[in-house]
C-alpha positions in Angstrom: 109.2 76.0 95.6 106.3 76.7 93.8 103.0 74.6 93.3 103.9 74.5 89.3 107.3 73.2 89.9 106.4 70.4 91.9 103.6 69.5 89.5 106.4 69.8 86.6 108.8 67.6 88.4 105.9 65.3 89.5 104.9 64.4 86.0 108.3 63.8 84.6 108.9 61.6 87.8 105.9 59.9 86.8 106.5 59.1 83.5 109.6 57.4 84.9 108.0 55.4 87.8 105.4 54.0 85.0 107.6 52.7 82.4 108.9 49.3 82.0 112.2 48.7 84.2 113.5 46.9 87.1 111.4 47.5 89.6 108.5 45.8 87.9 110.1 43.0 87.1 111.1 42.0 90.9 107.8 42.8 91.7 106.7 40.7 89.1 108.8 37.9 90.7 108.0 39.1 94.3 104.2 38.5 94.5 103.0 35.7 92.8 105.4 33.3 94.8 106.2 35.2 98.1 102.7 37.5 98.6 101.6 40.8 98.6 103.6 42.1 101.9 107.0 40.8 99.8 105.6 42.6 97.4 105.8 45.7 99.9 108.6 45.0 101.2 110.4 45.3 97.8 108.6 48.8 98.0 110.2 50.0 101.3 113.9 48.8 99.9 113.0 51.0 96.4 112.9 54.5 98.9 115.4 53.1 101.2 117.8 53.1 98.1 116.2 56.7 96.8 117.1 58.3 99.8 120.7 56.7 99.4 120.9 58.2 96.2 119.1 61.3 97.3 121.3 62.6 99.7 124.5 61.8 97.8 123.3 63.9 94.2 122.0 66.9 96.8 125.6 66.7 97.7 127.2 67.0 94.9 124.5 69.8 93.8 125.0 71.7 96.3 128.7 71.8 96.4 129.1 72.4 92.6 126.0 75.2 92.9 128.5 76.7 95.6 131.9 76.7 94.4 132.0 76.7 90.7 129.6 77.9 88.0 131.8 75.8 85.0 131.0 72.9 87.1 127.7 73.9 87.1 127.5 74.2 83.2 129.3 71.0 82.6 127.0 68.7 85.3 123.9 71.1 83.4 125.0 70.0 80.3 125.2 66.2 81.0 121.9 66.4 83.0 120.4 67.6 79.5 122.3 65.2 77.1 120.9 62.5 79.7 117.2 63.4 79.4 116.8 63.9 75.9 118.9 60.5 75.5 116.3 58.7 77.5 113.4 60.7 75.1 114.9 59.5 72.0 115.9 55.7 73.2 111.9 56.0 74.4 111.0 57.3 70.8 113.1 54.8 69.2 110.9 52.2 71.2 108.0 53.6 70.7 108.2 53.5 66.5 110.3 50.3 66.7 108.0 48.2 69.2 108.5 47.1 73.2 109.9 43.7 73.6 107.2 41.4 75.5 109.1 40.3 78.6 108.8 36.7 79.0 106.8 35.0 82.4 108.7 34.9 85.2 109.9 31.6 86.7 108.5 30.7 90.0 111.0 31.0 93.0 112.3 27.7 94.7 110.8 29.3 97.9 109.3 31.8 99.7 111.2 35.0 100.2 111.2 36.3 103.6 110.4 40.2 104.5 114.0 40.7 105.2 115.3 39.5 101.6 112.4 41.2 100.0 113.5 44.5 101.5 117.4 43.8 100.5 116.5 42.9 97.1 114.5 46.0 96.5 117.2 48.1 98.1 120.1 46.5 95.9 117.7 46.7 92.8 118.2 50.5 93.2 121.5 50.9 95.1 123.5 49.8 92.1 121.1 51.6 89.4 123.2 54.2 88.9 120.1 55.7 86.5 118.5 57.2 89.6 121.5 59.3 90.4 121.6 60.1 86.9 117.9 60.9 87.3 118.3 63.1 90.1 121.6 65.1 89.3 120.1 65.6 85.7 116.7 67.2 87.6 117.9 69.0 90.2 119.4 72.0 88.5 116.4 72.9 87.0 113.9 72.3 89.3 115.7 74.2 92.3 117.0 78.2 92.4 119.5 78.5 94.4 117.4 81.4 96.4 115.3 79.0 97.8 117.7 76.5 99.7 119.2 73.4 97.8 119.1 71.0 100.2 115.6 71.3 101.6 114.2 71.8 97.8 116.2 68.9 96.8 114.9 66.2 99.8 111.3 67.7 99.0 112.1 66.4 95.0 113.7 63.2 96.4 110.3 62.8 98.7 108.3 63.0 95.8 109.9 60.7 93.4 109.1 58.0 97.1 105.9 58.9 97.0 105.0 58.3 93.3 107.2 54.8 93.5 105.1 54.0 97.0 101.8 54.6 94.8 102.8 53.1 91.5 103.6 49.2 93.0 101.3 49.4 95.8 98.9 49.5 93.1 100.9 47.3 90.9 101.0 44.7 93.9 97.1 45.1 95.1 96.1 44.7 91.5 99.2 43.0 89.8 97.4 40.1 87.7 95.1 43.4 86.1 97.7 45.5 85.8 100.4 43.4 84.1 98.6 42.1 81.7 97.9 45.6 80.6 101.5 46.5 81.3 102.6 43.6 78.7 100.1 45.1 75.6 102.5 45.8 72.8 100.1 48.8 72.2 100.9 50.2 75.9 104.0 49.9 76.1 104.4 51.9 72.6 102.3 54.7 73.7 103.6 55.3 77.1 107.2 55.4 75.0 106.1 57.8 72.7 105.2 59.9 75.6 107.7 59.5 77.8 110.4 60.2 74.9 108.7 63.4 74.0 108.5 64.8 77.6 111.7 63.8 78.6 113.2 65.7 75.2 111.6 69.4 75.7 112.6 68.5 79.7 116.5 68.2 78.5 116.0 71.1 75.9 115.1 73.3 79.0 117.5 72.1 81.6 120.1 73.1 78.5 119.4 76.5 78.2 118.4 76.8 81.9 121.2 79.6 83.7 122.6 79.4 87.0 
């Protein structure tokens, strides 16, 4: 896999991490009552849950690269219907305006590590939008020349990595960086970008050949 790949799947992962979702809403929650290693142990159950849904796409990748190229075409096909759904929901945003998320309500008390780590880990687990993620990138990202598997883990590494940086940051710097998160302004521009990425991304994976 080639340096230009990885910086093409790096961004589009990116662009993902940084938008508005989930993960920085329990974050969100996490810190301000329960502390900055909660906050990181919400982290650790995020890629806990990305490997989950890691290994079970490369899976089905691999086994639909192997044995049938209609298969192939139809997941291909979905994969690309998914993305540039996600660009034009982000470009309907975008022209229409972010809704401001309202404060988050204290917790009753303290979480510990452990429950940090499980809600993080459940937060994902039952997002079926990072499967979606993955099975919708994979096909064009990987050849089968090069090994799906290995290719595929190095993706599913990546995608960690970027989450790992994203809310560390967000949790080192929360107060800074959700205030900046919550600008109307932000929000709209990051959707704007985000759709139009995420569009020529699913117009490629469309006319990509097996």
């Amino acid at each position: 896999m080639d340096l230009a790949t990885l910086l093409s799947f790096s961004f589009i992962a990116a662009l993902l991490v940084i938008s508005p979702g989930p993960n920085g809403v329990l974050i969100a929650k996490t810190v301000p009552t329960s502390g900055k290693v909660a906050g990181f142990a919400n982290i650790a159950g995020f890629i806990a849950a990305f490997q989950v849904h890691g290994t079970l796409s490369i899976l089905g990748i691999s086994l639909i690269l192997v044995q049938s190229a209609q298969a192939f075409f139809i997941v291909k096909m979905l994969g690309a219907a998914y993305l540039c759904w996600i660009g034009l929901k982000a470009l309907r945003d975008a022209w229409t305006g972010v809704a401001i998320p309202q404060d988050v309500a204290p917790a009753r008390k303290q979480r510990t590590l452990a429950k940090a780590f499980i809600e993080g880990f459940l937060t994902n687990a039952f997002n079926p939008k990072v499967s979606m993620f993955y099975l919708a990138a994979f096909p064009q990202f990987i050849s089968q020349a090069e090994g799906v598997l290995g290719a595929s883990f190095t993706l599913v590494v990546i995608h960690s990595a970027l989450n790992l940086l994203w809310f560390s940051a967000m949790v080192l710097l929360f107060a800074r960086l959700a205030q900046m998160a919550r600008g109307g302004a932000f929000q709209r521009w990051l959707k704007g970008i985000t759709g139009i990425v995420f569009i020529s991304f699913g117009a490629k994976l469309a006319t990509l050949k097996p």
